[in-house]
Structure formats: structure tokens, C-alpha cells
N, C-alpha and C positions, 0 to 999 in steps of 0.2 A: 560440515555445514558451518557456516558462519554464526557469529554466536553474539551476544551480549558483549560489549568493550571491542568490539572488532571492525575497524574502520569499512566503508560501503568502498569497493574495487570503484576502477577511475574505470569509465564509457563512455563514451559516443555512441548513440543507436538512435535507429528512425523512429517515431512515432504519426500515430494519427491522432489529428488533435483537432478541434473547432475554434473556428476562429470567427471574426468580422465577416468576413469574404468565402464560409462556409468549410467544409470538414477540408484538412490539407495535412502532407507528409511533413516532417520536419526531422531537426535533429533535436534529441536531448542527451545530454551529460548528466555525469551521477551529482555536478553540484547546482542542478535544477533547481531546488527549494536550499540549498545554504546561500547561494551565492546571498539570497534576501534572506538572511539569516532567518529560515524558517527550516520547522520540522518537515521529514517525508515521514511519510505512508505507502511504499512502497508494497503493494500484493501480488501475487503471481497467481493465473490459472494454469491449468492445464492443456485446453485445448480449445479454439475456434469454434462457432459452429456446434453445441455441444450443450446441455439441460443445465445442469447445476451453475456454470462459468457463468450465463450471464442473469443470472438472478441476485449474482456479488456482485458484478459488475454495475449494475441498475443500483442494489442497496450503496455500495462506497460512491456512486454518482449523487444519487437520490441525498445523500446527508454531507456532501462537499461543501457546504458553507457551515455546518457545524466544525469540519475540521478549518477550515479558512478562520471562522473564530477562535480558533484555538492555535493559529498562525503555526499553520500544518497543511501542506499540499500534499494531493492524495496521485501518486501512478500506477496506472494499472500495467503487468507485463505478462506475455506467453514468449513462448516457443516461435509463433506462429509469423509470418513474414505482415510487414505492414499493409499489403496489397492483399492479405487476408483479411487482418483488421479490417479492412476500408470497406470489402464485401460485405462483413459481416456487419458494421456500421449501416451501409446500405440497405442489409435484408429482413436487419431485427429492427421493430418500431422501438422497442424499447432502446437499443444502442443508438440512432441516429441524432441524437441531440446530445450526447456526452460532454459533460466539462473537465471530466478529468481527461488525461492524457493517454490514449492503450501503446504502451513500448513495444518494439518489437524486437526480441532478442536472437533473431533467425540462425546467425550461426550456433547460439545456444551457450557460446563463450560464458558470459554473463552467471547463469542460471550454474552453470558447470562451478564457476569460480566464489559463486554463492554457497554451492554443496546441494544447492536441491533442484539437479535434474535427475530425474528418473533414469538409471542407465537400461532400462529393460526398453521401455516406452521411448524414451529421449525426450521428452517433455518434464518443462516443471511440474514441479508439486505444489499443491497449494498452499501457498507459504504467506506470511504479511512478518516486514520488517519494520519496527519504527526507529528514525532513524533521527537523532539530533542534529542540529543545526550547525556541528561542528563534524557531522557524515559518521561518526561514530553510533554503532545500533544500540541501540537501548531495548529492543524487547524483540522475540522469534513467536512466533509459532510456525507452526505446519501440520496440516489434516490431512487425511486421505485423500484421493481423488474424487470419493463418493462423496462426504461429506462436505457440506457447506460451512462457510465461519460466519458468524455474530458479529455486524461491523459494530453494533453499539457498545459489545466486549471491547473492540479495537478503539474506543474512541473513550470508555472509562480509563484504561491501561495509559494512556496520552495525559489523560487526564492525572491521573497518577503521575505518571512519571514528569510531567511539569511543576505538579503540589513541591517535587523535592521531599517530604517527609514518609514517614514511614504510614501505610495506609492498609486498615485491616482487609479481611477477605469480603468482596463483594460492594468495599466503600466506593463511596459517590459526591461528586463535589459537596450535594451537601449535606455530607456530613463532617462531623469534627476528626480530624487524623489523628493515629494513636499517639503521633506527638506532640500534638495539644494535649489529650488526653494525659499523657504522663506529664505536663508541665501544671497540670490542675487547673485548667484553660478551659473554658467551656465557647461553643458556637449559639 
């Protein structure tokens, strides 16, 4: 699996996305959010069509202009081909107004070359990468298939990893980082 210090693989892949002129297919590349030198947030589900998938989906939509202030663009990806996406865009009320982007990774290349396709399943895992503005990952996780992730974990960790300093367990913008703390700095 791709890890901490390990540059984002180069892609081209379709997504479905919303625009002006309503939901449409396109292409995105892995330098989507560098080109403007911004971070990604890249997350993977598992599968279309599916209980857990888009309850993450809806929460990393639902708080996209929190990442947007934190000049971090959020993409969602599966397994699943974009002409699923667009169904499933279609059939869930919650998916039909999305601002982030759902990628579609259909040959699965991608997810394989990340390290987290399931080889039993062929689907990803649920994975979130963040990713600096120079494509280099700054931070993994990966849960079960059952289990759901904390986007607001995903969006302290960001937070973190922009402060640059060293930041205790559980810290939060506001509070003081341990290294203020050891410079005898107070907030």
C-alpha cells in the first residue's frame, strides 16, 4: 500500500461531476487539486449502490467548503464504472447534488497501484489519502468495509499536517501545539 512520502501515481480517469449545465462525465488527472496548488483528499469506497458508501459520501460532500477553506479539494473513488456513479447519482436523493467529484477507477489499475484493492472482492477498501500540493501523501488510513470513517478525524489530521508543528493526541486548531508549548509560547 502506498504510504506516507510516496508520491499519488500519474491518471486519467472519468468522473461524474456537477456542473453549471447539470451532473456530466469528464476526465480527471492525479494533478486535479496541485495543478492550483491545493491539497487532495482523496477517499475510496467500496462499492455503488451499497448502506455504509454513501453516508461518507454525503458527510465529505456535506463539509466541502470546510475543506475548500482549508484549500483542499475533496475526490471521491470506487471500483465502479462512471455510468454507475451517474445511476446512483440519479437514484440516491442524497447523491444528486454533489460538489465533490465520484472518480471512476473501472479497470481498477489505480486502486491496485495504490495497494488497496481487495484481491478476493476486486474492490477498494476504504481508504482516505491526504495528499499535498506537491502529490506527495502526507497521511493513510484504511477501515474495513463495514466500518465507516470520521470525516471530521479527516479534516483535524489536515489541519495538523498544515500547522507544520508537532501537535499532541486529539489537538485542535484551537489549541496551542506542543511546539509552542516547548518554546514557553502560550495561545
Amino acid at each position: 500500500m502506498l504510504s506516507i512520502g510516496d508520491k499519488l501515481p500519474d491518471f486519467i480517469k472519468k468522473a461524474v461531476v456537477t456542473t453549471p449545465d447539470g451532473i456530466q462525465i469528464t476526465d480527471i488527472k492525479q494533478s486535479y487539486a496541485s495543478d492550483s496548488n491545493k491539497w487532495t483528499v482523496l477517499f475510496w469506497w467500496p462499492k455503488d449502490f451499497t448502506f455504509v458508501c454513501p453516508t461518507e459520501i454525503i458527510e465529505f460532500d456535506g463539509k466541502s467548503t470546510e475543506f475548500e477553506d482549508r484549500n483542499a479539494v475533496v475526490i471521491g473513488a470506487s471500483t465502479d464504472t462512471e455510468y454507475v456513479h451517474l445511476a446512483w447519482r440519479q437514484q440516491h436523493p442524497g447523491l444528486a447534488d454533489l460538489r465533490i467529484p465520484m472518480l471512476a477507477d473501472t479497470s481498477k489499475s489505480l486502486a491496485a497501484e495504490m495497494g488497496i484493492l481487495d484481491e478476493e472482492e476486486r474492490v477498494a477498501y476504504r481508504a482516505t489519502f491526504i495528499i499535498d500540493p506537491k502529490g506527495i501523501i502526507q497521511w493513510v488510513a484504511v477501515y474495513p468495509m463495514n466500518v465507516g470513517r470520521n470525516v471530521d478525524e479527516v479534516i483535524r489530521v489536515l489541519d495538523a499536517l498544515q500547522n507544520g508543528e508537532l501537535t499532541a493526541c486529539g489537538w485542535t486548531p484551537a489549541q496551542a501545539t506542543l511546539t509552542t508549548q516547548m518554546k514557553g509560547e502560550h495561545v
